[in-house]
C-alpha angles and dihedrals in degrees: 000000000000120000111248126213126261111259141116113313123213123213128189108217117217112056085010107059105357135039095224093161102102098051083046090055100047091045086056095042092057084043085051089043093062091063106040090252114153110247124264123242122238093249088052089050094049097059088053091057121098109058113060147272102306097036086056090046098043088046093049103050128058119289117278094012102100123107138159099269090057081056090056083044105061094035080069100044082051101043097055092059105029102136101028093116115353114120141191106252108253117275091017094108102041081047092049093049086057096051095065095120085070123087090230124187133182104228099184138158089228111107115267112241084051098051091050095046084045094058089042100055081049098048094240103111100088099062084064116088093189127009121190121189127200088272100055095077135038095245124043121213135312080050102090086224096105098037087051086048089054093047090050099043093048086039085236118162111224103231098055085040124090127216112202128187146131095239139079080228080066094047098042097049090049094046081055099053098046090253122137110241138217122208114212105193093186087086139068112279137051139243094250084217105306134139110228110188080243134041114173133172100211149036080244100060093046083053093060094042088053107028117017103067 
């Protein structure tokens, strides 16, 4: 692998640094409940991850059902078990805690409170120096808009930063601003057909590519 410069890194949060899956499941599955809708399996669950809220609520309900107050819904479903069994992948936080000479920040489509409140019940949110959610700008990703915030707020420059993330809305934001990219396929998404500088299989390997150089 080629070393990379030393400059901000990016991280997605759910399917890059958390396995949120499980709290996500159970939070559509009470939304589901309330209309006597059969519960969703995890795996079903999984392809409807990577594009926010509404795009996971809309995907998971019947065509044509989703409004605004089964988003709420399921905001609050979510919210009151956010961090039951959601868990850091393993390795994330000893390889974090190496990574303290970068300036690092978290650019989700979660919401932002959430994902604050998400890092922090893991212990992860103080290696982050800045964290934007999919409400702190106008456009989520794969709009290039928060990645290019982050840069600006950390005065990072976009050809010596990394993007990584385990979904083609992270490629394709980072292709946009100009930013390399690092696929991560131990998550949840899948690279739509892009071709990210970096594609890795585990938390090790992205150690190595970050730390052990």
């Amino acid at each position: 692998m080629n070393p990379l410069p030393k400059s901000c890194l990016l991280f997605d949060l759910d399917g890059t640094l958390v396995d949120s899956l499980p709290d996500l499941t159970s939070a559509i599955n009470l939304l589901r409940a309330d209309f006597s809708l059969p519960p969703l399996t995890i795996v079903q669950v999984r392809n409807y991850v990577g594009d926010g809220a509404s795009a996971l609520v809309e995907r998971a309900l019947p065509d044509g059902f989703f409004d605004q107050g089964k988003l709420t819904s399921f905001l609050t479903y979510y919210q009151q078990q956010l961090c039951v069994q959601s868990s850091a992948y393993p390795g994330i936080g000893e390889m974090l805690e190496q990574l303290q000479d970068y300036p690092l920040a978290v650019v989700t489509n979660k919401p932002l409170l959430m994902a604050t409140e998400l890092l922090e019940s893991l212990g992860l949110k103080r290696y982050f120096r800045l964290v934007l959610g999919g409400d702190s700008c106008l456009q989520k990703k794969p709009h290039p808009a928060p990645l290019l915030a982050a840069l600006a707020q950390l005065q990072a420059e976009p050809q010596s930063s990394l993007m990584i993330g385990d979904h083609h809305t992270d490629l394709r934001a980072a292709t946009a601003a100009g930013i390399p990219a690092c696929f991560c396929s131990w998550g949840y998404g899948n690279d739509g057909g892009e071709t990210p500088a970096y594609t890795l299989s585990s938390v090790a390997e992205l150690q190595q590519l970050l730390v052990n150089r």
